[in-house]
C-alpha positions in Angstrom: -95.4 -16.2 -13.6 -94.6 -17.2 -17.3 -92.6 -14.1 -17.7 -90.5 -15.0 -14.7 -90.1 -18.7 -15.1 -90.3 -19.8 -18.6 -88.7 -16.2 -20.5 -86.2 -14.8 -17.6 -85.4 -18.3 -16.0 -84.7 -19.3 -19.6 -81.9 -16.5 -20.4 -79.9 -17.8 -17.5 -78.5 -20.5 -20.1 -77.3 -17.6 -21.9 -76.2 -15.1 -19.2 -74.5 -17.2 -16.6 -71.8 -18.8 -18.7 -70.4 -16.1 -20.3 -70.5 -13.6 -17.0 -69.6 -16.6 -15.0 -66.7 -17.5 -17.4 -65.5 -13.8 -17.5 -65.3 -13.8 -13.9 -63.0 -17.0 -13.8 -60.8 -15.1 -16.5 -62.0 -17.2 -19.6 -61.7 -15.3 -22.7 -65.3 -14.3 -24.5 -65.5 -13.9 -27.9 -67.2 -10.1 -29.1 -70.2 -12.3 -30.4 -71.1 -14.5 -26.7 -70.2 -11.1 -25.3 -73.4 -9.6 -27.1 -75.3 -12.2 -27.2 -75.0 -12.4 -23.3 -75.7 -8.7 -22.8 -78.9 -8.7 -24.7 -79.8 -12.1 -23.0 -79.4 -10.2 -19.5 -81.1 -7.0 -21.1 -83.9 -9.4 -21.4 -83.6 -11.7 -18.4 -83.5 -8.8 -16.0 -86.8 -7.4 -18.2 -89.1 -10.4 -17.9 -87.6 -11.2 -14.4 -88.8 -7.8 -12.7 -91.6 -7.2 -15.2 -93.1 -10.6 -14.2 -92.5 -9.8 -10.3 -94.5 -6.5 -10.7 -97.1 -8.2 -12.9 -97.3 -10.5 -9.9 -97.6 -8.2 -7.5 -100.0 -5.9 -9.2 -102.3 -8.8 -9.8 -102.7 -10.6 -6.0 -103.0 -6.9 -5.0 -106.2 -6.6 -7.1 -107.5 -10.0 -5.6 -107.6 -7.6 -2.0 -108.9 -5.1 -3.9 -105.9 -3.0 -4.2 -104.5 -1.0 -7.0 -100.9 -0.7 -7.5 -99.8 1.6 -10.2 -98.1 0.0 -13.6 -94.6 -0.6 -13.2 -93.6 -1.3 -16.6 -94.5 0.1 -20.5 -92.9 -1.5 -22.9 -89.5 0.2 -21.6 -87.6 -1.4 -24.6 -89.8 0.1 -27.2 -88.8 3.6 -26.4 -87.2 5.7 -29.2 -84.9 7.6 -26.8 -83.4 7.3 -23.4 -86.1 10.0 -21.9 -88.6 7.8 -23.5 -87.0 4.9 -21.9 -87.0 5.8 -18.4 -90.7 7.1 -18.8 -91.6 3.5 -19.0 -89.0 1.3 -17.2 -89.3 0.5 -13.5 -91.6 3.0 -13.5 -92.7 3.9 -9.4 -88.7 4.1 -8.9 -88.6 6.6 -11.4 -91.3 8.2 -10.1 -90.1 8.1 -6.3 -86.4 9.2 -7.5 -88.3 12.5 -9.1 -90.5 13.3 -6.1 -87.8 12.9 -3.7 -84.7 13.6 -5.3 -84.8 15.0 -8.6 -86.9 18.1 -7.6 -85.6 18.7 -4.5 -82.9 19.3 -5.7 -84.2 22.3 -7.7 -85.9 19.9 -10.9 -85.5 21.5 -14.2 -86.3 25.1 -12.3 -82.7 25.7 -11.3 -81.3 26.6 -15.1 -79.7 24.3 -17.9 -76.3 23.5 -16.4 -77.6 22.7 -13.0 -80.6 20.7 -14.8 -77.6 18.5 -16.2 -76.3 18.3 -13.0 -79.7 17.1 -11.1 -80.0 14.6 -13.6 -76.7 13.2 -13.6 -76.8 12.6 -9.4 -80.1 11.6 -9.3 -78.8 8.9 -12.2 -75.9 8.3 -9.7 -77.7 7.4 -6.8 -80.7 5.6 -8.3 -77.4 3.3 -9.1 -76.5 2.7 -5.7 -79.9 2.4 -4.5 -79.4 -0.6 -6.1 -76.9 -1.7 -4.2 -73.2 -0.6 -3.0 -71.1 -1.4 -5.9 -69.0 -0.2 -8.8 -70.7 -1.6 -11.3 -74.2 -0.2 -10.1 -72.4 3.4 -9.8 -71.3 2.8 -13.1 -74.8 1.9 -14.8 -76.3 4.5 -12.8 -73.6 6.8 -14.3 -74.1 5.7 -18.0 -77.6 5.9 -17.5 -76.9 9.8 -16.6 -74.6 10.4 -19.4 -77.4 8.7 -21.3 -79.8 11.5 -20.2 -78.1 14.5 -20.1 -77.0 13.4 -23.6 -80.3 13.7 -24.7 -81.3 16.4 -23.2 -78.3 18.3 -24.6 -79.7 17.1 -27.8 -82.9 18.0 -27.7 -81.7 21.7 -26.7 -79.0 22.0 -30.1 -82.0 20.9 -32.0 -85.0 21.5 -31.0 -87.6 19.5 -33.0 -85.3 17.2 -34.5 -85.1 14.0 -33.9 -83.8 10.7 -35.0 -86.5 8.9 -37.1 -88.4 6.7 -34.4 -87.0 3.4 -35.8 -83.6 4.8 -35.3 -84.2 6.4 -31.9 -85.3 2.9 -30.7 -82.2 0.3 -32.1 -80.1 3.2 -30.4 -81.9 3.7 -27.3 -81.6 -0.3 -27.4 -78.7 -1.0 -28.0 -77.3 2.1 -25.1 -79.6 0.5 -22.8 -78.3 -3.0 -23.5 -74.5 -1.7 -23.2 -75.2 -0.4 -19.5 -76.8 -3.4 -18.4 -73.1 -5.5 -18.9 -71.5 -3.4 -15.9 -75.0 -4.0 -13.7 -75.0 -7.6 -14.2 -71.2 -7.8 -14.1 -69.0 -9.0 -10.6 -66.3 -7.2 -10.7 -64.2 -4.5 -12.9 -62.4 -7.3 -15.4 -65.6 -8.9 -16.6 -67.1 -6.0 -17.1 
C-alpha cells in the first residue's frame, strides 16, 4: 500500500503536468521532459509493483500462493535481464503462449528475431489498442532483438554490469514516454 499511495501517487506531481501540458501543446523544456519520464518510469513501477505486492499478500491470508511479479526489474544490466524480472507472470504467459508457439528460439536466428519482435508487438497492444502501446511494445522488441544480436557478434562480452544497467535504464525509461503519452505530438 505505501508503494502505491505514498511513492507512485507521489510522482503524479511530476508526471501529470508535463504529459498533461504536452498534450495542450505547451512547450517542455529537454530537462521537465526527463525528469517526467523517469518520474513515470517510477510511478508506473511502485504503482503495479505495489498492486501485485497487494495481491500476493491477501492471497496468502486464504492460503494461496501467487508467484512473484516483480524483481527488482530496474536493476537489470541488460534488456534480457530486464524483462526476466519486470511484470513477470505476463512475461511468462506471453512465452508459453505466444513466444513458443510460434517456433521459440527452435526455428533458427532470423526467425528467433522475428518471434521476439511480434511477441514484443503484441504484449504492447495487450495493453491496450493504441499507437503509443504498439510503439513501446515495438521499442521494447528492437530493445531485445538488439541484444540478442549482441550477444551473438560477441559472445561473452558484455558491457561492464554498471554500464549495462544506466543503459538498460535509461532505454527502458525512453520507452515508457510513448506508453504514458496521449497521443503522437506529446510523445
Amino acid at each position: 500500500l505505501f508503494k502505491k499511495v505514498v511513492l507512485a501517487d507521489s510522482m503524479a506531481a511530476f508526471v501529470d503536468p508535463v504529459f498533461d501540458g504536452a498534450a495542450a501543446g505547451a512547450t517542455v523544456l529537454m530537462l521537465e521532459a526527463w525528469i517526467a519520464a523517469f518520474a513515470f518510469g517510477f510511478q508506473i513501477y511502485f504503482d503495479f509493483s505495489g498492486y501485485s505486492d497487494m495481491a500476493i499478500g491477501l492471497a496468502l491470508l486464504f492460503g494461496i500462493y501467487l508467484p512473484l511479479n516483480f524483481n527488482s526489474p530496474y536493476k537489470a544490466t541488460c534488456i534480457i535481464d530486464f524483462w526476466r524480472r519486470w511484470h513477470m507472470t505476463l512475461s511468462h504467459f506471453l512465452r508459453d503462449h505466444l513466444y513458443i508457439p510460434l517456433g521459440g528460439n527452435r526455428v533458427g536466428g532470423e526467425r528467433k528475431l522475428l518471434n521476439v519482435m511480434v511477441v514484443m508487438l503484441l504484449g504492447g497492444l495487450w495493453h491496450g489498442a493504441g499507437w503509443g502501446f504498439v510503439l513501446w511494445g515495438g521499442l521494447h522488441g528492437a530493445y531485445l532483438v538488439g541484444n540478442h544480436l549482441w550477444r551473438g557478434l560477441a559472445p561473452g562480452w558484455s558491457l561492464p554490469p554498471y554500464l549495462g544497467g544506466i543503459a538498460t535504464f535509461i532505454a527502458v525509461m525512453i520507452a515508457w514516454v510513448p506508453f504514458r503519452a496521449e497521443t503522437w505530438q506529446t510523445t
